[in-house]
Structures are given as structure tokens and as C-alpha cells.
C-alpha positions in Angstrom: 74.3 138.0 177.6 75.3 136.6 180.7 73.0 136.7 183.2 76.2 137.8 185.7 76.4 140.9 183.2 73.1 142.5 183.6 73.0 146.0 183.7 72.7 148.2 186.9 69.6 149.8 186.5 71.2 152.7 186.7 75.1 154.2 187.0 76.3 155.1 190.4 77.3 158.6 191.7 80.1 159.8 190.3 81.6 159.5 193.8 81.1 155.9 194.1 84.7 154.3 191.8 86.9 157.3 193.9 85.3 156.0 196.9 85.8 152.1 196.0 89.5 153.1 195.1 89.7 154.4 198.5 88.3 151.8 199.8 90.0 148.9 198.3 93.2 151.1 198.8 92.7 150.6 202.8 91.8 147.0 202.0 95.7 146.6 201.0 97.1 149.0 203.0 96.2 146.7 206.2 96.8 143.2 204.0 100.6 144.2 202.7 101.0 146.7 206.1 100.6 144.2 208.4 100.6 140.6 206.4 103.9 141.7 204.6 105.6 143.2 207.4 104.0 143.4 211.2 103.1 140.1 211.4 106.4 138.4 210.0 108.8 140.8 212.1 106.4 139.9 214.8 106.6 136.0 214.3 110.5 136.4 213.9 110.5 138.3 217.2 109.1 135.5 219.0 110.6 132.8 218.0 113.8 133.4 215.0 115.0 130.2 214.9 111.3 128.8 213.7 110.4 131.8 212.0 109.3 130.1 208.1 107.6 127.3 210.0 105.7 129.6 212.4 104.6 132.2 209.9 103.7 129.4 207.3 101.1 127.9 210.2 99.8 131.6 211.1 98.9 132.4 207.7 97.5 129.3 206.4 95.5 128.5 209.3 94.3 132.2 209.4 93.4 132.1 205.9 91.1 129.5 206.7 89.1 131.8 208.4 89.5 134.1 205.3 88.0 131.8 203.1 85.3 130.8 205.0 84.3 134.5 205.8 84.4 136.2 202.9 81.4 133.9 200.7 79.3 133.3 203.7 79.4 137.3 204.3 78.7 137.4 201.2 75.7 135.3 201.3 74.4 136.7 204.5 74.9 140.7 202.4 72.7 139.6 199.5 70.4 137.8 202.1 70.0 141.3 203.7 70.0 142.8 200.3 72.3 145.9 201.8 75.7 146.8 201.6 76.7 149.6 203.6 76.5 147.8 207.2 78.2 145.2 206.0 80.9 147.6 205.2 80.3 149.5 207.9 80.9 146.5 210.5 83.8 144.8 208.9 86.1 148.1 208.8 85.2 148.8 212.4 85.8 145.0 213.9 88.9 144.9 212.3 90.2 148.1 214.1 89.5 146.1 217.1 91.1 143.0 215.7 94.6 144.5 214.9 94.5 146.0 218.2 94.5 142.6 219.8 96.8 141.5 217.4 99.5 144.6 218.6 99.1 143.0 222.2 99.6 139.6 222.2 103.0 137.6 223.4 103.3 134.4 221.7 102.5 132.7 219.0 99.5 130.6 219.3 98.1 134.1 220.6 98.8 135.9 217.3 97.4 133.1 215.4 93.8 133.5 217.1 94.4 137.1 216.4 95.1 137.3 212.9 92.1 134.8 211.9 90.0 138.0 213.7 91.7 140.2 211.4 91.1 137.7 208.5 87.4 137.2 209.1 86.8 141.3 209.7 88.6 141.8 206.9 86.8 139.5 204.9 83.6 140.5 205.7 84.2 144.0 204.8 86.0 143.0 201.8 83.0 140.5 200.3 80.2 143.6 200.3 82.8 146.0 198.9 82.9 143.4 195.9 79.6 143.2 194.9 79.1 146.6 194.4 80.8 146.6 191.1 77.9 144.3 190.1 75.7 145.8 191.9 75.9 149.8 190.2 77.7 149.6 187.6 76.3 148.7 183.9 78.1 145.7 182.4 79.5 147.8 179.3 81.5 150.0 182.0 82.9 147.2 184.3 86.5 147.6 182.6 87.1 151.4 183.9 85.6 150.2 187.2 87.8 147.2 187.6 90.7 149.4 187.2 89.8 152.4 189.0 89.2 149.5 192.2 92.6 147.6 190.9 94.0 151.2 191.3 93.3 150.8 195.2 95.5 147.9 195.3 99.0 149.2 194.0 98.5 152.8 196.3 97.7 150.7 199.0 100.2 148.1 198.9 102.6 151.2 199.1 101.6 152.6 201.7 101.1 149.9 203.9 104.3 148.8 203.2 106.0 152.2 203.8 103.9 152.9 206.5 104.4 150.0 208.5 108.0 150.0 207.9 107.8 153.3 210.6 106.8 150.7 213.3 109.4 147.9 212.9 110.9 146.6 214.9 109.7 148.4 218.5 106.6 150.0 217.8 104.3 147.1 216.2 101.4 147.7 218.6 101.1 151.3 217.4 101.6 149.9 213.8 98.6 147.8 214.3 96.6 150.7 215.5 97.1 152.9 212.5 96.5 150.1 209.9 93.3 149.6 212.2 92.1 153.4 212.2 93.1 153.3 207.8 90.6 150.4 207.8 88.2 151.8 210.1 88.3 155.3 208.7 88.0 154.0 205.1 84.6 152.2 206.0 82.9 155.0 207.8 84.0 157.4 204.9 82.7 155.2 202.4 78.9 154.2 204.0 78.4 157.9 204.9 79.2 158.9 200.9 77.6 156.4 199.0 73.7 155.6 199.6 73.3 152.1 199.5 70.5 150.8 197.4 68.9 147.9 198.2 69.3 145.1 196.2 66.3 143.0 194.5 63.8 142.0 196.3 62.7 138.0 196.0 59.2 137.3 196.4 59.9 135.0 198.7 63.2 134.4 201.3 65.4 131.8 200.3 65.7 129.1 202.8 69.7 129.2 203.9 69.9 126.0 203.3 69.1 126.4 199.8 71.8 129.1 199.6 74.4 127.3 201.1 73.5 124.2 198.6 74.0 127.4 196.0 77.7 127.3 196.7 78.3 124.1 195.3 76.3 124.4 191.9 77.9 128.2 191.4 81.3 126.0 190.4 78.7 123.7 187.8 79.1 126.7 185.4 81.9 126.2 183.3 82.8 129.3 182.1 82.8 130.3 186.0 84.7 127.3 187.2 87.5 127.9 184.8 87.7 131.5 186.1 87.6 130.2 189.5 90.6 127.8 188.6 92.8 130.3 186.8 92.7 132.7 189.7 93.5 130.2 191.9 96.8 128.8 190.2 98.1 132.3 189.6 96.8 133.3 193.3 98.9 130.3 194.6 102.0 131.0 192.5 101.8 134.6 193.9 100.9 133.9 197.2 103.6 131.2 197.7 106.3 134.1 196.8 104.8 136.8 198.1 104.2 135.3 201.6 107.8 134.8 202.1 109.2 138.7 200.9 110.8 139.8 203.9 112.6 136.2 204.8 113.8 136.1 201.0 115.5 139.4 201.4 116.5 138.4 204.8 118.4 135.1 203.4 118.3 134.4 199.7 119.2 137.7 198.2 122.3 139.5 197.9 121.6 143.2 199.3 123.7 146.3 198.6 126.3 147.0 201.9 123.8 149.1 204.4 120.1 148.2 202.7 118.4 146.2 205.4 115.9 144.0 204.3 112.7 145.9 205.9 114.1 148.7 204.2 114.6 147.0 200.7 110.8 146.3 201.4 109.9 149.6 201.2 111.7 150.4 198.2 110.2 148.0 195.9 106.9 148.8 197.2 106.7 152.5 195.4 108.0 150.8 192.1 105.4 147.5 192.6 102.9 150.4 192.9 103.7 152.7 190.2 104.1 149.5 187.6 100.6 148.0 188.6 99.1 151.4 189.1 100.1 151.4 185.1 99.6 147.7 184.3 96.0 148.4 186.1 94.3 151.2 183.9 95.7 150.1 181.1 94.6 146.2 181.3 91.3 147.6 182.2 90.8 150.5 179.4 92.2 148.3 176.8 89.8 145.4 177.2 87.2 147.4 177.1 88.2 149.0 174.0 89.3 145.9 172.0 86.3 144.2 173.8 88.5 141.1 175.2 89.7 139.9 178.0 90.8 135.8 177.8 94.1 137.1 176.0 95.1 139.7 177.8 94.5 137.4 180.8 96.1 134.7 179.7 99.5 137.2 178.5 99.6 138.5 182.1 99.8 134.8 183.8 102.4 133.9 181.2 104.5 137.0 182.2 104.1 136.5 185.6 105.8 132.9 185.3 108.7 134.6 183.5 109.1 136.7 186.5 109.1 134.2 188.5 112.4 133.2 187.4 114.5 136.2 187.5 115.1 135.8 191.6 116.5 132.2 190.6 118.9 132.9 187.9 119.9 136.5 189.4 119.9 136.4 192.9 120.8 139.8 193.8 119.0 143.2 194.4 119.4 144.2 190.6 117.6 141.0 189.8 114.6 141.7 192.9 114.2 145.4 191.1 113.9 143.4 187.7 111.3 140.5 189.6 109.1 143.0 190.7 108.9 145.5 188.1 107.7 142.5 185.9 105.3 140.8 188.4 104.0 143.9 189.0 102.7 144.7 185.2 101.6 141.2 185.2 99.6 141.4 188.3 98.2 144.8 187.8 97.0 144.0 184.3 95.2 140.3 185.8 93.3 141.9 188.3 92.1 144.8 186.2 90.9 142.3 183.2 89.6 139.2 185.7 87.6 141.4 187.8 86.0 142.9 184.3 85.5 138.8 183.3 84.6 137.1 186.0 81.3 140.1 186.6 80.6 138.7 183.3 80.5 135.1 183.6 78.3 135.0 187.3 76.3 132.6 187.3 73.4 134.5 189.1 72.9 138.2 188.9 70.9 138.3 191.8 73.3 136.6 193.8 76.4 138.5 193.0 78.3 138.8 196.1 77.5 135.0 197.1 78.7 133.9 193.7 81.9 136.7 194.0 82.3 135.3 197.3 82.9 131.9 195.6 85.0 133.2 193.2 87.1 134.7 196.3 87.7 131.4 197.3 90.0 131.7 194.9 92.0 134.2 196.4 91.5 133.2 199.9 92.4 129.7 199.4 95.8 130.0 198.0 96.6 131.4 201.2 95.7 128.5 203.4 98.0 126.7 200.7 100.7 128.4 200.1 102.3 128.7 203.4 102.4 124.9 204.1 104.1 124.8 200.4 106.0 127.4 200.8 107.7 126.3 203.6 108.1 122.5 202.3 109.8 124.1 199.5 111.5 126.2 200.9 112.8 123.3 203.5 113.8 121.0 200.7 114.6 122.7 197.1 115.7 126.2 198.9 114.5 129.2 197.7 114.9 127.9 194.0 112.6 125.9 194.0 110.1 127.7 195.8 110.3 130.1 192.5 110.3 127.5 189.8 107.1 125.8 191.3 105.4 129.3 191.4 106.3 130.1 187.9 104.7 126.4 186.6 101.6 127.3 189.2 101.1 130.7 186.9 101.7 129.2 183.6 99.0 126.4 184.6 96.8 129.6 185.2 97.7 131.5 182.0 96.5 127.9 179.8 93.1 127.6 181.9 91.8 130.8 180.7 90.9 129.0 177.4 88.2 126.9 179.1 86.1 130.1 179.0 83.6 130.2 176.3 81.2 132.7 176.8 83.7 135.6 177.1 86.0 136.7 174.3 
């Protein structure tokens, strides 16, 4: 057995996968809310004619801040060998965050702010991952991968919908209720579920020696394959996903009267129901059959189909079609990866520093993919933009079978 797969020593309340749902729910709700649609509108605001290049520096320089924040909160959570405050701290700095963010004027502003958001967000989101590892036994890691992979469809939904209320002359207040979702979630969530402390090491580890750790997590192979699979489809995704408002804005063909905020909103209950779906059923199956590498690697494959309906049917028939497909193909990743990658850590006692790693892999695509996704976008249009990001998930889909100790 792995040692990433040891058991809990014993199963959580039955509160706690509701509660991470929630949780993870609120996670998205502020990520799609106000990634996907404050903070572009906001960007466009201040400066239209510079709006791909101005979003594209934003994001990626933010995510910097993401990537950095999320294993080294990690590390400092397993250091402490709690959870909850963690939690606790992240939900409520970010409420702050997002209310600086509502307030600022120009752009160098809103890039200072969202890298707050970024890193509040990213410490609250490392603890909530290693709990997972943390509580619940190895053998029942599938229905709790999809029960927190149902957090991310609901919440994409409503952050979407919700901040869709706020454009284009109320984005302060927008910022305040994704901030008081975030807030509310993390306060609901440490007074509900006890946290347990983690094991106890005779001895502290010298942080030096755990920030050396970083480095030989990615010497495990069957970890550094997950780690690189999750990238590539992260970056494919990423790269698209960035962009979703300004795609509808100037690349596809809307129906007379459908603004593009608005076709936002509709594609967000139908990205949600499909991955809601693709979620608990990636997750219950794989626990049933007992693998994951295929269904991983048929989910990466799909989403580089996907990729290329937008190119060959640029219209709103052919969006409907895109995301109704990625969706099902993202759902059922997440669902089945999160399962694997619990499996394949390369240190049980240091979960949420190794997860942290692993997040890397989520957090650097976004430091990527706006520089590439605007180069593309400047040179090879929109097209192109697509057909790298369906090459990107197809690289991912083939990586999977680098990983040896999981079926």
C-alpha cells in the first residue's frame, strides 16, 4: 500500500463530506464569481482597448501568489498539525481581500489586490485539502472525492449567476457577497467539524528540512506523473477558461439580444448540472471497478475533443455543445485524480505539504496560461488558442500511463 493511502484512524462525522461540499462549493463560488466575471468586467472597465493584455498580466502575476501560498500553507498546517484555523483564517482574510479589490481604480491597484485574494484563498483552500487525507480511510476516498468535486459544479453556478447581479455598476457590492460566501463558509465549517490533531513527530522538523521536502516529493514517480498530467490538462483548461467572457464578447456568434455576461450565466447551470453528474459518477465508479488511470486518462482525451468544437462551430449552438462536453470531462477528472493522487503521496504524514505540491499543479497553469493565452490569442486568433489547448489535454490524457502503483 501506498504510504499516501493509509487509513484514517478512524471515519469522520457524518457531517464532515456535506460540510467539505459546502466548503469547496464557496471555494468556487468566489474563484468563477469573481475570476470569471468581476475581475474581467472590471479590467475591461478600466482600460477596453487593453483588456486581453491587462487581464492576462493580473491573473498570471496573481497566480504567482497562488502557487506560492497554497504548499507553503500547507507546510506551515501540517507544521501546526491543525486544520481548522487555517481554515478559519483564510475564509476570513479573504472577505477582507475582495473588499479591497471592490475599491480600487486602476489596474496596477487590482493586481495587488487580487494576489491578496489569491493567497487568502489559497491558504484556506491548502487545509481544506488535506482533510480528505487526513479522515477519511483510503478504501472510501472515491465517494469523498466526489461529494468535494460536487462543491465545484454548484459553486461555479452560483458564482457565476450570482455575480452576474453586480455587472456592470455594482462590482464593489459583488465583491462583498462573494467575500461574506467565503467568510461564512469557513466559520460554518470550523464551528461543525472538530479538528483532530494530526500526528505528532517526536521531534519538530527543522523548516529548512521541510522546505528541502518540496523538491524530493516530485522524486516519486508515480507522484510526479500525477503532478504532470494535472498540469497539462490544468493549462489546456485554464488557457480557455481564462478568456470566457472575451470569447463570447468577440469570437462567438450570439443569438440577437443574448449579451455575453448573460450567455455566461446560461452555460454555467448546464456546466454545473453535467459535472455535478460527470463528478459522482467518475468518483463511485472507480471505486467500484477499483481504477482510476483509465477513467483519467478517457476524461483528458474528451476534453481535447471539446476543445475543438468552438473552432469548427463558432456559434452559440457549438458553445452549448463545448461545454456540455468539457464539463463531463472535467467533472469526471477531478472526481478520479483527487481519489489517485491521495493514493500515490509520497508521505502520509505530510499530506497537505505533499497536496500542496501537487496543487502546484493547479496553481501554476494559471501563472501560464494568461501570458499564452494572450500570445495566442494575438497571433493564431481564437483558433488557435483552442487547438493548443486540446494538444495541452491530450499530452495530459497519455501521462497518466507513467503511474505504476495505481491501477
Amino acid at each position: 500500500m501506498p504510504t499516501g493511502s493509509r487509513p484514517a484512524s478512524a471515519p469522520g462525522p457524518r457531517r464532515l463530506l456535506p460540510l467539505l461540499s459546502l466548503a469547496h462549493a464557496a471555494l468556487f463560488t468566489v474563484y468563477m464569481g469573481a475570476g470569471g466575471i468581476l475581475l474581467p468586467v472590471q479590467v475591461e472597465l478600466l482600460d477596453p482597448a487593453d483588456k486581453v493584455a491587462n487581464l492576462g498580466l493580473v491573473s498570471g502575476v496573481a497566480a504567482i501568489f497562488a502557487t506560492l501560498f497554497n504548499p507553503l500553507a500547507g507546510l506551515f498546517s501540517d507544521r501546526s498539525g491543525r486544520r481548522n484555523p487555517w481554515i478559519l483564517g483564510g475564509g476570513l482574510s479573504a472577505l477582507a481581500a475582495l473588499a479591497l479589490l471592490g475599491a480600487v481604480r486602476t489596474v496596477l491597484l487590482v493586481t495587488l489586490a487580487w494576489c491578496l485574494v489569491q493567497a487568502t484563498m489559497n491558504v484556506f483552500q491548502a487545509a481544506l485539502t488535506a482533510v480528505v487525507p487526513d479522515r477519511v480511510p483510503a478504501e472510501r476516498r472515491g465517494l469523498a472525492s466526489a461529494m468535494v468535486g460536487i462543491g465545484t459544479p454548484i459553486g461555479s453556478a452560483v458564482g457565476i449567476s450570482v455575480a452576474a447581479l453586480f455587472v456592470p455598476d455594482a462590482l464593489t457590492t459583488g465583491y462583498l457577497v462573494l467575500g461574506a460566501v467565503i467568510a461564512g463558509a469557513a466559520v460554518l465549517f470550523t464551528a461543525l467539524v472538530r479538528d483532530r490533531r494530526t500526528a505528532e513527530r517526536t521531534r519538530p522538523v527543522p523548516l529548512g528540512r521541510q522546505f528541502a521536502a518540496f523538491a524530493a516529493t516530485l522524486r516519486d514517480a508515480d507522484f510526479r506523473w500525477a503532478f504532470i498530467g494535472r498540469f497539462l490538462l490544468m493549462l489546456g483548461f485554464f488557457s480557455v477558461s481564462l478568456y470566457q467572457l472575451y470569447i463570447l464578447q468577440d469570437h462567438i456568434e450570439l443569438p440577437a439580444g443574448l449579451s455575453p455576461t448573460d450567455a455566461v450565466a446560461v452555460t454555467a447551470p448546464i456546466d454545473a448540472v453535467c459535472t455535478l453528474l460527470a463528478t459522482v459518477g467518475g468518483g463511485l465508479l472507480s471505486d467500484r471497478l477499483g481504477r482510476r488511470k483509465p477513467m483519467i486518462a478517457v476524461s483528458c482525451a474528451l476534453s481535447g475533443v471539446s476543445m475543438l468544437v468552438p473552432v469548427f462551430v463558432p456559434t452559440w449552438t457549438g458553445m452549448l455543445v463545448f461545454t456540455v462536453l468539457t464539463a463531463l470531462a472535467f467533472g469526471s477528472f477531478m472526481a478520479v485524480d483527487t481519489a489517485l493522487v491521495t493514493l500515490v503521496l509520497p508521505s502520509a504524514d505530510d499530506a497537505a505539504r505533499d497536496l500542496g505540491v501537487l496543487n502546484i499543479a493547479n496553481a501554476g497553469p494559471q501563472i501560464i496560461a494568461p501570458f499564452l493565452a494572450s500570445l495566442l490569442v494575438g497571433t493564431l486568433g481564437y483558433d488557435g488558442l483552442y487547438g493548443v489547448a486540446a494538444l495541452l489535454t491530450l499530452l495530459g490524457a497519455a501521462s497518466v500511463a507513467g503511474i505504476k502503483g495505481v491501477r
